[in-house]
C-alpha positions in Angstrom: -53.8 62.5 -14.0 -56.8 64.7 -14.4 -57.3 66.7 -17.2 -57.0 70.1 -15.4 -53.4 69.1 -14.0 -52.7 67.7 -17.3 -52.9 71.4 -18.6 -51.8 73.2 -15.6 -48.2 71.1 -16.2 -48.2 72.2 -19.9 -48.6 68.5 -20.6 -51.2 69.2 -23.4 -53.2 72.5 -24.1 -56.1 72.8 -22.8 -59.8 73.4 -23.6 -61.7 76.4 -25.4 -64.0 76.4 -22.0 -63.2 77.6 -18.8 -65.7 75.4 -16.7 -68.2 73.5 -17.9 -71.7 75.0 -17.8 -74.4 73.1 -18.0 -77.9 75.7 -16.7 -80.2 75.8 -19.2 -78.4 73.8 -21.4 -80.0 70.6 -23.1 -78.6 67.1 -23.2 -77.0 67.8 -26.7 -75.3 71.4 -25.7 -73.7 69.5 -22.7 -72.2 66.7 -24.9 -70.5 69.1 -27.3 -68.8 70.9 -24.5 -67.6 67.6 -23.0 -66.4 67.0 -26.9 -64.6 70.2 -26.8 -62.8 69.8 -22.9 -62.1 65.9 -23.5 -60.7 66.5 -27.5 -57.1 68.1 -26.6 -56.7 65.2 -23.8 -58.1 62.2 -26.0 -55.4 63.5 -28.9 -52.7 63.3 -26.5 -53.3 60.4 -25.1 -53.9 59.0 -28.7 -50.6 60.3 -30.0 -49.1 58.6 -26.2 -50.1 55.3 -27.7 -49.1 55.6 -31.5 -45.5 56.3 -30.2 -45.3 54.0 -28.0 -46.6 51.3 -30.4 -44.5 52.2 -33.1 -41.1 52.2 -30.3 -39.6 49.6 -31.6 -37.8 48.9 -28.2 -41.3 48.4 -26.5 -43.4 45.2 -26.1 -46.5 45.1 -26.6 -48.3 41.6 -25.7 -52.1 40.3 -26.4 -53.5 39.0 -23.9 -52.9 35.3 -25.0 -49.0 36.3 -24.3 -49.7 38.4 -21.3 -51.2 34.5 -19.6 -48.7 32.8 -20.8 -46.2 34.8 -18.9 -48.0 35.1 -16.0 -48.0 31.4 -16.2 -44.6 31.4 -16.7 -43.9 33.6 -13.7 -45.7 31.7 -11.5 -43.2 28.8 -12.4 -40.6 30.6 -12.2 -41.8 31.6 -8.6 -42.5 28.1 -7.8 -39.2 26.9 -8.8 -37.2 29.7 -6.8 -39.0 29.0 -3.9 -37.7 25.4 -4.6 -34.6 26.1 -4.9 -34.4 27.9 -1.6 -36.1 25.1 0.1 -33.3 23.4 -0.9 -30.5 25.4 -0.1 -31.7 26.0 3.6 -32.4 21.5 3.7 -28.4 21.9 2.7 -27.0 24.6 5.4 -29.3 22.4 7.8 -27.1 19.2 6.4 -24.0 21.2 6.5 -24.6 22.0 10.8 -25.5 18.5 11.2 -22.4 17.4 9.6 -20.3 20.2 11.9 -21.9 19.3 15.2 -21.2 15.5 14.7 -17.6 16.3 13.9 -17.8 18.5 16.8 -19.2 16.2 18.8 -16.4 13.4 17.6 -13.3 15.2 18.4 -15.2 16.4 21.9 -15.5 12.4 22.8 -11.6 11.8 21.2 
């Protein structure tokens, strides 16, 4: 979300500038103004992420953890995809089983 629809919803409040200007302004003049647009947006999103790390119903992982599930996952992926495998094999056993029975009382 950019910073100017991040104000215009009334998600933060906004910068002391208008626009940026930067004619005839040096290198250092320019910086402060980005300091000044950037500051209101940089404490909300700093606030964002100190509540949401101290939400005791949220999860945060490293990224050891954050691996090891996608490891786990992809097991888990692997195995359901097993699984079906296995369940069509046993509908395809299941026909077999119907059409020879079919098949025996057709001949009886």
């Amino acid at each position: 979300m950019t910073f100017k629809r991040l104000t215009s919803h009334k998600i933060l409040k906004g910068s002391p500038l208008v626009e940026l200007a930067v004619k005839n302004f040096d290198e250092e003049q320019i910086w402060q103004e980005l300091e000044l647009q950037n500051d209101p947006a940089l404490q909300h999103f700093e606030q964002f992420v100190e509540n949401i790390v101290s939400d005791e119903t949220f999860t945060v992982f490293d990224e050891e953890d954050e691996e090891e599930l996608d490891e786990n996952d992809q097991v888990s992926e692997d195995e359901y995809a097993e699984e079906e495998e296995d369940e069509e094999e046993e509908k395809e056993e299941e026909k077999e089983v119907e059409n020879a029975k079919t098949f025996k009382e057709k001949d009886s």
